[in-house]
TILUM-722344 format. One record per residue (C-alpha): residue number from 1; residue in one letter; x, y, z. Coordinates in steps of 0.001 Angstrom, whole numbers. Layout:
N
+------+------+---------+---------+---------+
! resi ! resn !       X !       Y !       Z !
+------+------+---------+---------+---------+
!  NUM !    a !       X !       Y !       Z !
...
+------+------+---------+---------+---------+
REM end
This chain:
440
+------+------+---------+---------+---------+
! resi ! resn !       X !       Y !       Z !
+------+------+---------+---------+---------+
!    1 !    x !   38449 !  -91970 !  -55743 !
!    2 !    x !   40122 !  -95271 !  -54727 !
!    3 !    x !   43977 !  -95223 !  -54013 !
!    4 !    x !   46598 !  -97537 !  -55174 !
!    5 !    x !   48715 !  -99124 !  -52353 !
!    6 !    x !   51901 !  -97324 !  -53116 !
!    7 !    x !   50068 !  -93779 !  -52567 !
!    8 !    x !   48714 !  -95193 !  -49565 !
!    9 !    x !   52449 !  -96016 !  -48133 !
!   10 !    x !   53518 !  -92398 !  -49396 !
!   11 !    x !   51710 !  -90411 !  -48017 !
!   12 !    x !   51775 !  -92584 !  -44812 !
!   13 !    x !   55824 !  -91771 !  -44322 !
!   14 !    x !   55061 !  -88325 !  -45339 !
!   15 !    x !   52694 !  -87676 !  -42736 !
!   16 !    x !   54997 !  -89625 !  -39955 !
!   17 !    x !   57780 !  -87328 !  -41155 !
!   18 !    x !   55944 !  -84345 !  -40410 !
!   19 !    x !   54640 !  -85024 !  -37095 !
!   20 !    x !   57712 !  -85948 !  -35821 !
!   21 !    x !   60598 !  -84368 !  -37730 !
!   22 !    x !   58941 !  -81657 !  -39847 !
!   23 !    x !   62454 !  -79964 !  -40296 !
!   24 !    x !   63575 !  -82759 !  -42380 !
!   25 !    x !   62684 !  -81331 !  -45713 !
!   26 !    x !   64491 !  -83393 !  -47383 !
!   27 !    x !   62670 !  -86510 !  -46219 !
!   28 !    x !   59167 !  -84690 !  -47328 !
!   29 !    x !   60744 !  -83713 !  -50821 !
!   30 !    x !   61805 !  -87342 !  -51344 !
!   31 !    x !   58349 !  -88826 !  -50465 !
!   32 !    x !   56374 !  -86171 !  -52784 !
!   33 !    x !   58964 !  -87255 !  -55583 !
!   34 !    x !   57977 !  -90630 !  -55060 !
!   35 !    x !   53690 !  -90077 !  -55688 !
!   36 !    x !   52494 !  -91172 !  -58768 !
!   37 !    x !   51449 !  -88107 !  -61113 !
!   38 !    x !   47437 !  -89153 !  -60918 !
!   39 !    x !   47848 !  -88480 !  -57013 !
!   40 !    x !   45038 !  -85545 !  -56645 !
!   41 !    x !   45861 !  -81396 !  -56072 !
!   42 !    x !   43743 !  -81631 !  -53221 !
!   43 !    x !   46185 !  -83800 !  -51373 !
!   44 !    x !   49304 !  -82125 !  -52432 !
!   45 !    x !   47822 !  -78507 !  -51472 !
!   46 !    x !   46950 !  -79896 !  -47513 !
!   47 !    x !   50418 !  -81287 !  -47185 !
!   48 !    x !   52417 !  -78893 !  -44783 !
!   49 !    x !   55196 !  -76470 !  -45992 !
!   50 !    x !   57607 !  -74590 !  -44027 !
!   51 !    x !   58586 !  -72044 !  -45970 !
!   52 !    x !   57103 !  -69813 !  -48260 !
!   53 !    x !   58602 !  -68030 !  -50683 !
!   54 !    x !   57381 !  -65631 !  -53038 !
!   55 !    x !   59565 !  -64671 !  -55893 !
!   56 !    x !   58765 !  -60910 !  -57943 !
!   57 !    x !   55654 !  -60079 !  -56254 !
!   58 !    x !   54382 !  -56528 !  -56832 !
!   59 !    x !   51903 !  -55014 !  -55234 !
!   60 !    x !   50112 !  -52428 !  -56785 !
!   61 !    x !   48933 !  -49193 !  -54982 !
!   62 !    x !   45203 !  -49157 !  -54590 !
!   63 !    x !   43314 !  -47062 !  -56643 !
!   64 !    x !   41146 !  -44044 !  -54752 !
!   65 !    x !   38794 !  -42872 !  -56846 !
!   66 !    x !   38146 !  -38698 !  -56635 !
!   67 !    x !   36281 !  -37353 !  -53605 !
!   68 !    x !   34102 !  -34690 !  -55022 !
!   69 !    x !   32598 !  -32144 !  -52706 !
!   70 !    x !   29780 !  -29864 !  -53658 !
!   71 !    x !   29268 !  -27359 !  -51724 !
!   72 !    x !   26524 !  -26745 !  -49440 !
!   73 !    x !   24651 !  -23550 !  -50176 !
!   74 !    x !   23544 !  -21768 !  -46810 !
!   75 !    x !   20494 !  -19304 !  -48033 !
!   76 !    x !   20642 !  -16190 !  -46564 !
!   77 !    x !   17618 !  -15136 !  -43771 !
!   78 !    x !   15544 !  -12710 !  -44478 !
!   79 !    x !   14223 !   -9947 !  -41743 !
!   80 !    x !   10824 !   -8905 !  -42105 !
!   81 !    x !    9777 !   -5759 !  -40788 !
!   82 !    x !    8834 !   -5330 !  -37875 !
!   83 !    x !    4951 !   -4664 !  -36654 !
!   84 !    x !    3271 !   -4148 !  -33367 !
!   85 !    x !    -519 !   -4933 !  -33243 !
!   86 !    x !   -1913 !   -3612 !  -30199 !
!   87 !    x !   -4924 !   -5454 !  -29242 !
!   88 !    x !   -7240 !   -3473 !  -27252 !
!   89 !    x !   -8615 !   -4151 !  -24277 !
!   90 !    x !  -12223 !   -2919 !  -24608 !
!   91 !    x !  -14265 !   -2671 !  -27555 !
!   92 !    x !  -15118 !    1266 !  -28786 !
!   93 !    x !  -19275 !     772 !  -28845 !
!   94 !    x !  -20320 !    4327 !  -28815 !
!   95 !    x !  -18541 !    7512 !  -30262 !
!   96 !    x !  -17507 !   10167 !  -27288 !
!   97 !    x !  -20089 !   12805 !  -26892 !
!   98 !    x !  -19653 !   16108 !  -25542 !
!   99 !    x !  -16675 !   16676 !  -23909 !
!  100 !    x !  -15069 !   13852 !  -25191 !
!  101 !    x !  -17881 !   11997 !  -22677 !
!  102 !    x !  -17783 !    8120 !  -22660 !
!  103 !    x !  -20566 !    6331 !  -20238 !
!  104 !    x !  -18642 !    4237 !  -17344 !
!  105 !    x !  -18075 !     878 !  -18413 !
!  106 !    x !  -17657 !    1711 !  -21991 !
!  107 !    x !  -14162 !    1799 !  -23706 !
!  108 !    x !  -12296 !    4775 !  -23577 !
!  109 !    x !  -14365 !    6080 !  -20391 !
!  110 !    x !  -11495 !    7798 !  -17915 !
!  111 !    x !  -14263 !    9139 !  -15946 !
!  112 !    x !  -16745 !    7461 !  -13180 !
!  113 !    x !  -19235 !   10853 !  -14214 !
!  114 !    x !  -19293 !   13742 !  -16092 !
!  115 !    x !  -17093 !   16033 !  -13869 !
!  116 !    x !  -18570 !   19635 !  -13707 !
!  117 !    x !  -16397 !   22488 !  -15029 !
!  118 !    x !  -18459 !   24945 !  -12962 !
!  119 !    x !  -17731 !   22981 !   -9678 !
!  120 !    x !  -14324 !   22381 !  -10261 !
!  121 !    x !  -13719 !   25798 !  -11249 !
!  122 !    x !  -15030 !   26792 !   -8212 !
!  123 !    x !  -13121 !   24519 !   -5779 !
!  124 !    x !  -10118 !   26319 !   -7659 !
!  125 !    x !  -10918 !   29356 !   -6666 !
!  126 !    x !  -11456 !   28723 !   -3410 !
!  127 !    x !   -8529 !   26853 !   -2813 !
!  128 !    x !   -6865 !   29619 !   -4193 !
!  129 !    x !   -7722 !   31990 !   -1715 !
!  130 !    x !   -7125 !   29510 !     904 !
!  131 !    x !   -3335 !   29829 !    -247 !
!  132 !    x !   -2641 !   33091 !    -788 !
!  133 !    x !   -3870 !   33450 !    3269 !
!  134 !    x !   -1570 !   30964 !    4336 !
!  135 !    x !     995 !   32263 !    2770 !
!  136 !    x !     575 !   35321 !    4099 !
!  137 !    x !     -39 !   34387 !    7836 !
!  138 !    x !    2775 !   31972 !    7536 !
!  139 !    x !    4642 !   35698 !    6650 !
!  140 !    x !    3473 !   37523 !    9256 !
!  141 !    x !    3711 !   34715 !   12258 !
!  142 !    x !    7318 !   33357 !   10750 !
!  143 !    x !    5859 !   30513 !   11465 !
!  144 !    x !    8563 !   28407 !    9089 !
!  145 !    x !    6594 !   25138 !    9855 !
!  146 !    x !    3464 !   26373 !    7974 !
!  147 !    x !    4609 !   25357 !    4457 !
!  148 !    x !    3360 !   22004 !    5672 !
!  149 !    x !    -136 !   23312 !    4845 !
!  150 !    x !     520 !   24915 !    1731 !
!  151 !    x !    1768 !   22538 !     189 !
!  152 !    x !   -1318 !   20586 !     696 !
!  153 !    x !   -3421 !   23870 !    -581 !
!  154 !    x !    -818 !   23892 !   -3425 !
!  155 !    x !   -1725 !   20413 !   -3833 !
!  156 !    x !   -5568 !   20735 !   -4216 !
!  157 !    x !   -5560 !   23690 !   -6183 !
!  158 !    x !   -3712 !   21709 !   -8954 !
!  159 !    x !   -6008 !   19217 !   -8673 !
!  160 !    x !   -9031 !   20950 !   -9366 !
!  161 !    x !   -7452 !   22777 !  -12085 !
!  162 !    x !   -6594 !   19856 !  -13284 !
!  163 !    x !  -10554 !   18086 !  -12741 !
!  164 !    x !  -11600 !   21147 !  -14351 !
!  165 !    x !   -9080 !   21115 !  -17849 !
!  166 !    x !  -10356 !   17318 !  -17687 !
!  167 !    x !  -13683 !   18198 !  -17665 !
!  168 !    x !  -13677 !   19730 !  -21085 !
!  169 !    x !  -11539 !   17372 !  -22243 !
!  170 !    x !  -12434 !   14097 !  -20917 !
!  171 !    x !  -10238 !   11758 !  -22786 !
!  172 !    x !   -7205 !   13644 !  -21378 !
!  173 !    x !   -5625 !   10594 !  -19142 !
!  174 !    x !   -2722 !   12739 !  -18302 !
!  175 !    x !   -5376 !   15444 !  -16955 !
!  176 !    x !   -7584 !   12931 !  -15075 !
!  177 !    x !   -4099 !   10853 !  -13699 !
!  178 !    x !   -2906 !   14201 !  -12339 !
!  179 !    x !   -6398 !   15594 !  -10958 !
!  180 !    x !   -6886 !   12002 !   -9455 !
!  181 !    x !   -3351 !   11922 !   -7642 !
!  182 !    x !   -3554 !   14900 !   -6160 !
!  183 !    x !   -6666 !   15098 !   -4369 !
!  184 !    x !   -5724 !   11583 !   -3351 !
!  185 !    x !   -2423 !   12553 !   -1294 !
!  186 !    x !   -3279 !   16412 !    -488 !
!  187 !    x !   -4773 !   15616 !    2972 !
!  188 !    x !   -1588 !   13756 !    4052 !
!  189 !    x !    -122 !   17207 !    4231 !
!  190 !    x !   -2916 !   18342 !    6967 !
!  191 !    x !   -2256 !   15363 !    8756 !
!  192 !    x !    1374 !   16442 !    8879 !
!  193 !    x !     909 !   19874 !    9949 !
!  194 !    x !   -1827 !   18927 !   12597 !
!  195 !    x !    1189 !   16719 !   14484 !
!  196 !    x !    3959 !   19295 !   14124 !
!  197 !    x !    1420 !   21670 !   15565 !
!  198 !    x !     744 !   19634 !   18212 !
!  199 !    x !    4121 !   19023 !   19029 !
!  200 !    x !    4117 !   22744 !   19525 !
!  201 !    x !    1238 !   22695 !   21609 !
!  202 !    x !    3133 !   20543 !   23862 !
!  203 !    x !    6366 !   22479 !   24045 !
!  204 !    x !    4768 !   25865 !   24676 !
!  205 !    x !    1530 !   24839 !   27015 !
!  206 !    x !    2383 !   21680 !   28997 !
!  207 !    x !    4249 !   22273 !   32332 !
!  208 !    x !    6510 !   18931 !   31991 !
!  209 !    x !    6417 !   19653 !   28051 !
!  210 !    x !    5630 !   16396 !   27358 !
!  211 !    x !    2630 !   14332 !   26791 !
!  212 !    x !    2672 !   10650 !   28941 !
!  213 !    x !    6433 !    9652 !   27626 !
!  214 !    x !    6913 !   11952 !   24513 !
!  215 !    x !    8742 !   15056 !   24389 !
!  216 !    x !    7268 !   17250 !   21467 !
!  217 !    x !   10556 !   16226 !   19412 !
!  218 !    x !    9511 !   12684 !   19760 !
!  219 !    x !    5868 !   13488 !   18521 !
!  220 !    x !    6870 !   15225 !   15539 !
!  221 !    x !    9765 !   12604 !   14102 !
!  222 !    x !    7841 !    9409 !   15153 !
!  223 !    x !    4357 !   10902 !   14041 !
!  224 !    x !    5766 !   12434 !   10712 !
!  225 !    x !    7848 !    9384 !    9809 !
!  226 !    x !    4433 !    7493 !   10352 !
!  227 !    x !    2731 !    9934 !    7842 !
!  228 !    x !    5476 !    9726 !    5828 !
!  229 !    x !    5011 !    5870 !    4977 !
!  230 !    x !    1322 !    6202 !    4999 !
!  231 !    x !    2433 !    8753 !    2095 !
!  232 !    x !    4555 !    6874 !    -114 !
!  233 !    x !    2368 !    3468 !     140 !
!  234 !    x !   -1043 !    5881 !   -1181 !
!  235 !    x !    1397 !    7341 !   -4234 !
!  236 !    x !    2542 !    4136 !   -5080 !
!  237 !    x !   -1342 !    2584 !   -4744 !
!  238 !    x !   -3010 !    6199 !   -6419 !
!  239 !    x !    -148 !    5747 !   -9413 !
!  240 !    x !   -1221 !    1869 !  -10207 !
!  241 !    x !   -5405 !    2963 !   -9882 !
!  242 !    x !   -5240 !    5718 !  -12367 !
!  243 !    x !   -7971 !    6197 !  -14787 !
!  244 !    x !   -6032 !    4481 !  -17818 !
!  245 !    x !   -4477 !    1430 !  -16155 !
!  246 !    x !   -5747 !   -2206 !  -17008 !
!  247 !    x !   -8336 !   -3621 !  -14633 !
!  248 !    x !   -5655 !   -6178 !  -13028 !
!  249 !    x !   -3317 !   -3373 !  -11936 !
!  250 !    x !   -6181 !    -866 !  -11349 !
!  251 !    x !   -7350 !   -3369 !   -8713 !
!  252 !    x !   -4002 !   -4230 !   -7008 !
!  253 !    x !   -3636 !      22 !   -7063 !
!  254 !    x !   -6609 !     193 !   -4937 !
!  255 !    x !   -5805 !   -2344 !   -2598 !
!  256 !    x !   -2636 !    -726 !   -1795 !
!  257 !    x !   -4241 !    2672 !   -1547 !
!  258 !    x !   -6319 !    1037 !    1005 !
!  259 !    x !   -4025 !    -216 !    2812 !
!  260 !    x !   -2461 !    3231 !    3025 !
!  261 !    x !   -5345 !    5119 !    3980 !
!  262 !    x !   -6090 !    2235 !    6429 !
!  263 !    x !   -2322 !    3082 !    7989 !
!  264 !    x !   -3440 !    6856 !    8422 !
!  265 !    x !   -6398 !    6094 !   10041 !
!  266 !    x !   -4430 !    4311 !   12847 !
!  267 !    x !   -2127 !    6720 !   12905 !
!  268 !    x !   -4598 !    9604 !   13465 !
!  269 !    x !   -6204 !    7499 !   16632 !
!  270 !    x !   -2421 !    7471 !   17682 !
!  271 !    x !   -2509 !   11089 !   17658 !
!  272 !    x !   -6205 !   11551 !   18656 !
!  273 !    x !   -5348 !    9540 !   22336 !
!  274 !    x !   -2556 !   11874 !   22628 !
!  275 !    x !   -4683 !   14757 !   22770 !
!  276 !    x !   -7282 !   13487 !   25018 !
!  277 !    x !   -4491 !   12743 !   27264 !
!  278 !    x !   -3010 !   16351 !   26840 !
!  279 !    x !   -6557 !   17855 !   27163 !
!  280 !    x !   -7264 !   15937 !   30667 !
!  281 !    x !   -3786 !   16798 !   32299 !
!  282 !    x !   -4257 !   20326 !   30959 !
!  283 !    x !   -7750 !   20992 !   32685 !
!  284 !    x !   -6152 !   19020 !   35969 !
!  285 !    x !   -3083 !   21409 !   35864 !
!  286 !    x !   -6007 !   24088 !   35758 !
!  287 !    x !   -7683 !   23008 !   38639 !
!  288 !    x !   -4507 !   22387 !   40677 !
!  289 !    x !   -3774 !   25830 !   40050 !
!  290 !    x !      18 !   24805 !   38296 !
!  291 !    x !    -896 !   25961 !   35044 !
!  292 !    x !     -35 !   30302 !   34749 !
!  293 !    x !   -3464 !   32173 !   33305 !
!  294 !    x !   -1270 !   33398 !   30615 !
!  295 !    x !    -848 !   29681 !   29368 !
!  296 !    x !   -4287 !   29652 !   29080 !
!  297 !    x !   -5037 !   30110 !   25439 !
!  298 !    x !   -4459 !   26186 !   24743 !
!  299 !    x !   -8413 !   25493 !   23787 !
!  300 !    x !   -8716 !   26941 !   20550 !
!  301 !    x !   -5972 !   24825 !   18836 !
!  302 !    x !   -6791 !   22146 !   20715 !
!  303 !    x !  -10470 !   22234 !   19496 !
!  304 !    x !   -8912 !   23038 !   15515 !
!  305 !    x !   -6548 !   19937 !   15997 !
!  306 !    x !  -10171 !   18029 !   17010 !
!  307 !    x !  -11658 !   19256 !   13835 !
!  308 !    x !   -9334 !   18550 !   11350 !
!  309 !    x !   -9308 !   15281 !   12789 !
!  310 !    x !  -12659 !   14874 !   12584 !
!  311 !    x !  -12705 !   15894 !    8895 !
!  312 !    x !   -9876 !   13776 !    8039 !
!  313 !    x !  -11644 !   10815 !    9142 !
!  314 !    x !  -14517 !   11371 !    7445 !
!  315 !    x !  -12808 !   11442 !    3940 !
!  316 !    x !  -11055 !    8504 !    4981 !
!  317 !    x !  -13952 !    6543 !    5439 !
!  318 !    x !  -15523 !    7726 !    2010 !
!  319 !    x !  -12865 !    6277 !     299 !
!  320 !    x !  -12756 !    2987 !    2257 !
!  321 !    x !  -16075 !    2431 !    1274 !
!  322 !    x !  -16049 !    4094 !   -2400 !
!  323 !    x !  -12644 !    1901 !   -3152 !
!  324 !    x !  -14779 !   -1444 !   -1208 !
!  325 !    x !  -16516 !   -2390 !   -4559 !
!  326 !    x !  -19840 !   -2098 !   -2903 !
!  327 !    x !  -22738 !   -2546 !   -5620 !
!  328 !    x !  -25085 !   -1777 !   -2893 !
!  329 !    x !  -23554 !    1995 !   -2673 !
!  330 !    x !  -23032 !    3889 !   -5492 !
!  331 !    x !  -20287 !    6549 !   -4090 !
!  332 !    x !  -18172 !    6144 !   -7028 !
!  333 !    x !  -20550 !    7330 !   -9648 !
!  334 !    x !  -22171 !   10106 !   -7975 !
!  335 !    x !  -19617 !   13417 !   -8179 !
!  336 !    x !  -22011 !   14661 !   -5475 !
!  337 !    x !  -20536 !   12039 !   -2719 !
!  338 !    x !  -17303 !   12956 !   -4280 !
!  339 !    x !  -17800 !   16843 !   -3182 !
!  340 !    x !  -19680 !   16231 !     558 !
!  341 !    x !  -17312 !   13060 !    1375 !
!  342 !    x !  -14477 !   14743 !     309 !
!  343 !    x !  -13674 !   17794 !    -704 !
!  344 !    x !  -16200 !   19951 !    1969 !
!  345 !    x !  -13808 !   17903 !    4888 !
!  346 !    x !  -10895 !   18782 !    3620 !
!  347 !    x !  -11449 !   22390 !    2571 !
!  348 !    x !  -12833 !   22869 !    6088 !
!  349 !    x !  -10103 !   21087 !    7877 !
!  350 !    x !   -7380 !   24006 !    5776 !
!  351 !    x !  -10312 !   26668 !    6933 !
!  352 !    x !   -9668 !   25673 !   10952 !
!  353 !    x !   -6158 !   26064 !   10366 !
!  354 !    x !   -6388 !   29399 !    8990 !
!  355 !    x !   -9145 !   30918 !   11648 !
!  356 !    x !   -6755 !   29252 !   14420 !
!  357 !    x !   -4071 !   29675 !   12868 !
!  358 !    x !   -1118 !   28907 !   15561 !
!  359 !    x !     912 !   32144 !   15290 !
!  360 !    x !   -1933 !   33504 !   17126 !
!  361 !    x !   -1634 !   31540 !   19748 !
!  362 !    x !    2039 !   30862 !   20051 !
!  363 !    x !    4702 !   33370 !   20125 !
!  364 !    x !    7774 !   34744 !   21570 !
!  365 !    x !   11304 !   32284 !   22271 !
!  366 !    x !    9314 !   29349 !   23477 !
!  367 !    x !    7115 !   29275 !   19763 !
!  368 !    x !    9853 !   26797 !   18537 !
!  369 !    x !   10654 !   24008 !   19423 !
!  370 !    x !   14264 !   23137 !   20659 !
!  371 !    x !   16840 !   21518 !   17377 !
!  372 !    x !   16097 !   17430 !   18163 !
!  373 !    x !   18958 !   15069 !   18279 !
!  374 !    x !   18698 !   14439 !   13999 !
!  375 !    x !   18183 !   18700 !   12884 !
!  376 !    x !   21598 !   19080 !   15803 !
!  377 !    x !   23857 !   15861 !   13701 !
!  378 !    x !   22285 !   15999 !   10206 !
!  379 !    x !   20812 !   18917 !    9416 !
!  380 !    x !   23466 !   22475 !    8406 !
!  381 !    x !   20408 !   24797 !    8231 !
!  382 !    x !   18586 !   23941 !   11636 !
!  383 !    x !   21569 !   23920 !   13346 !
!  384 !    x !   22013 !   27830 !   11730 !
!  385 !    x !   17841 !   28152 !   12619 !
!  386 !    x !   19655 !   26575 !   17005 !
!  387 !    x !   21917 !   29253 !   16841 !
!  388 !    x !   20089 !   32162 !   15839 !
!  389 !    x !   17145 !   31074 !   18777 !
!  390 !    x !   19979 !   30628 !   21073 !
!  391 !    x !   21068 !   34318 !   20706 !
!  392 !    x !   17529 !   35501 !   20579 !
!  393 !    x !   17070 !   33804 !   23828 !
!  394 !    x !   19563 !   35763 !   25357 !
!  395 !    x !   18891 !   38901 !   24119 !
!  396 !    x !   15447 !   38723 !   25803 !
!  397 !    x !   17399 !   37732 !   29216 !
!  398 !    x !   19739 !   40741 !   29010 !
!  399 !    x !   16318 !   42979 !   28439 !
!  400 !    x !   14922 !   41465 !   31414 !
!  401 !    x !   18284 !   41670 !   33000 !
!  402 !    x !   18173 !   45379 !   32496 !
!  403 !    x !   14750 !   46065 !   33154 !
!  404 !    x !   13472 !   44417 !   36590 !
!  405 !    x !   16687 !   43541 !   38465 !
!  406 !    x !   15205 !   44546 !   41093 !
!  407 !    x !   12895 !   41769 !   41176 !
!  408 !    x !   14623 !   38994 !   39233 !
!  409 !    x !   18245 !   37873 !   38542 !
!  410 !    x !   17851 !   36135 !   35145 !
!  411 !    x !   21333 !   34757 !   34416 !
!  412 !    x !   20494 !   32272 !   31809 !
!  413 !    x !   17748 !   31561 !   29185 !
!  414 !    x !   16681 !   28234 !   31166 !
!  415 !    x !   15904 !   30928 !   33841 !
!  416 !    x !   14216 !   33016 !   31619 !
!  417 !    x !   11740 !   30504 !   30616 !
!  418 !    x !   11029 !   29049 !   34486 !
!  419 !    x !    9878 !   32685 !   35556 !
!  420 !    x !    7336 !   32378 !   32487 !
!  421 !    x !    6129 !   29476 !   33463 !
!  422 !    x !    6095 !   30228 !   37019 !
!  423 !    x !    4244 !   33841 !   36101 !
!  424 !    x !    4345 !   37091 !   38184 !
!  425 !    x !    1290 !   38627 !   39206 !
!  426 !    x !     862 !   42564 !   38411 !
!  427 !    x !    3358 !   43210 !   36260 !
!  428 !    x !    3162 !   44401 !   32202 !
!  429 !    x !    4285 !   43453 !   29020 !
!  430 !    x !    6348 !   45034 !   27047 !
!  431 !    x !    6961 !   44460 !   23283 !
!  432 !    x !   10992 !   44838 !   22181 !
!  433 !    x !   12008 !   45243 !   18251 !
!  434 !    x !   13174 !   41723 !   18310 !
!  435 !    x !   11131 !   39749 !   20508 !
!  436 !    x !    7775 !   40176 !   22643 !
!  437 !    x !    8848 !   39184 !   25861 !
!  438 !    x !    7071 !   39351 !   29716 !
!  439 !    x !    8599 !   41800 !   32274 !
!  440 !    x !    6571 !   41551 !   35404 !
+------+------+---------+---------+---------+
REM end
């Protein structure tokens, strides 16, 4: 679009006006009255205003539409019952046959053999006996110390009783568990009783009572405490290898039973050295002439404490080699082993106790031993058992008081026992109500 002159020199002066005096209004008002109507909208809307004003403007509120919400529906869980599938670890192959008998290696088999009812009826018996003769020499000695050894005759009489209710029942677990536990541990009892015997041995034989740097105190806590640990670590292996357990925990059960009956075993050498040593200063103190003849009724007990050891050792290795996993040997499935390996050593070891028993051979005050430090601080009923020995002790030194002042002047117990020791030829003995005692 081509401009005429006169809008040319308008909008000229209203563009100086701006730039340099755009408050002068009045100026710009004049100079738009001046354009020519044809003068285009586009021009007149860039030209510059001050100020604005809007006349009846109304604003009208928007408009929000309704929020609708609908609401979520949350469906309720449902609990199925529940169900336990046990998934078994074998296979059953072959109904049980008589007895409830399963071959080994088949499912449901709790035995290595069939066990024989006659045999283990048998072993009952016999153990049986066994305990009704310790009990009664443990009676007539008052030897206190003895229910060592019936507990472990206690032990394998329940445990063939139990090998022979199995036997007719061979799926029994709880039967075989029980039979298989306690003809496991029974022979730690024997063990225990052969050191307190010992220890006995010591205090009523040996002229220093002692035997190289242990009094007979010291043998029995550090040699029972040792039997002790042996014990717990063979329950805790015997309870994880019973004849139900899985094959993972059966094996880790026999390892640890090993390594228990490996502990006893090096424990019994212990206490095998110790009486060698005892038997070589005893046959010394013999030759020296230091030893009184009446002490001289140490062999017996010494050759029974041989024995059991013996026997001991040669159940131990049975099951060293029977818990091995050997295929060459086949110890475990032979009940035959299990009876000559076994059972014959440890009956005969509870049969050497009995024929040797140690009431025979040691009686009167110096039979016990003296309270150690742990019965004197910890234990009510020994120090009761101190007390009672004490006043035993000197009722034997008034009767020898009485009887041979002539010869002796006992005035203590600890004098008492050094004229026994030190003996006095051609005298008697004389029995009181109390106490058998030696007036010489």
């Amino acid at each position: 679009m081509i401009l005429s002159l006169q809008s040319l020199l308008a909008l000229c002066a209203i563009g100086a006006a701006t730039r340099y005096d755009i408050q002068r209004q009045d100026q710009v008002s004049t100079a738009i009255s001046h354009l020519p109507a044809s003068t285009p909208v586009t021009i007149l809307s860039a030209l510059p205003v001050k100020r604005v004003s809007v006349v009846d403007v109304t604003v009208s509120p928007p408009s929000i539409s309704r929020y609708s919400f609908t609401g979520v529906s949350i469906t309720r869980p449902t609990r199925s019952a529940f169900s336990y599938s046990y998934t078994p670890r074998c296979t059953p192959t072959i109904a049980p046959g008589k007895d409830g008998y399963l071959p080994p290696g088949t499912c449901g088999a709790l035995w290595n053999y069939a066990p024989s009812f006659s045999a283990a009826v048998a072993l009952t018996a016999l153990f049986g006996v066994l305990l009704l003769i310790h009990v009664a020499q443990a009676a007539y000695y008052r030897t206190g110390y003895a229910w060592v050894v019936i507990m472990s005759v206690v032990w394998q009489t329940g445990s063939f009783a139990s090998r022979a209710f199995g036997s007719k029942d061979q799926q029994n677990a709880g039967a075989a568990t029980v039979s298989q536990i306690l003809v496991l541990l029974a022979p730690l009892w024997i063990n225990a009783f052969a050191y307190m015997v010992f220890a006995r041995v010591v205090h009523f034989f040996a002229p220093a009572r002692k035997v190289w740097l242990l009094s007979p105190n010291g043998l029995t806590v550090s040699f029972v405490a040792l039997d002790i640990v042996a014990f717990v670590t063979q329950l805790v292996g015997g309870g994880m290898a019973g004849p139900d357990a899985s094959a993972e925990t059966r094996k880790k059960g026999i390892d640890i039973y090993m390594g228990g009956i490996g502990m006893q075993e090096g424990f019994l050498l212990a206490f095998l050295a110790l009486v060698i040593r005892f038997h070589v200063d005893q046959t010394r103190a013999e030759k020296r002439g230091t030893l009184p003849a009446a002490k001289g009724t140490w062999r017996p007990l010494l050759y029974a404490l041989y024995f059991c050891v013996v026997c001991i050792t040669v159940r131990i290795i049975f099951r060293l080699v029977e818990f091995s996993g050997s295929e060459s040997l086949d110890l475990a499935h032979k009940e035959g082993y299990f009876y000559a390996l076994d059972t014959v050593p440890t009956l005969f070891a509870t049969v050497a106790m009995a024929l040797f028993h140690p009431g025979r051979y040691i009686s009167g005050p110096e039979a016990e031993l003296p309270p150690s430090w742990i019965s004197r601080h910890l234990c009510c009923c020994c120090r009761r058992s101190s007390a009672k020995q004490g006043s035993s002790e000197e009722r034997t030194a008034a009767l020898l008081r009485s009887e041979d002042h002539e010869l002796y002047s006992v005035r203590s117990p600890l004098e008492y026992a050094r004229i026994r020791r030190e003996g006095a030829p051609g005298r008697t003995r004389r029995t009181s109500k109390s106490t058998a005692v030696d007036v010489w």
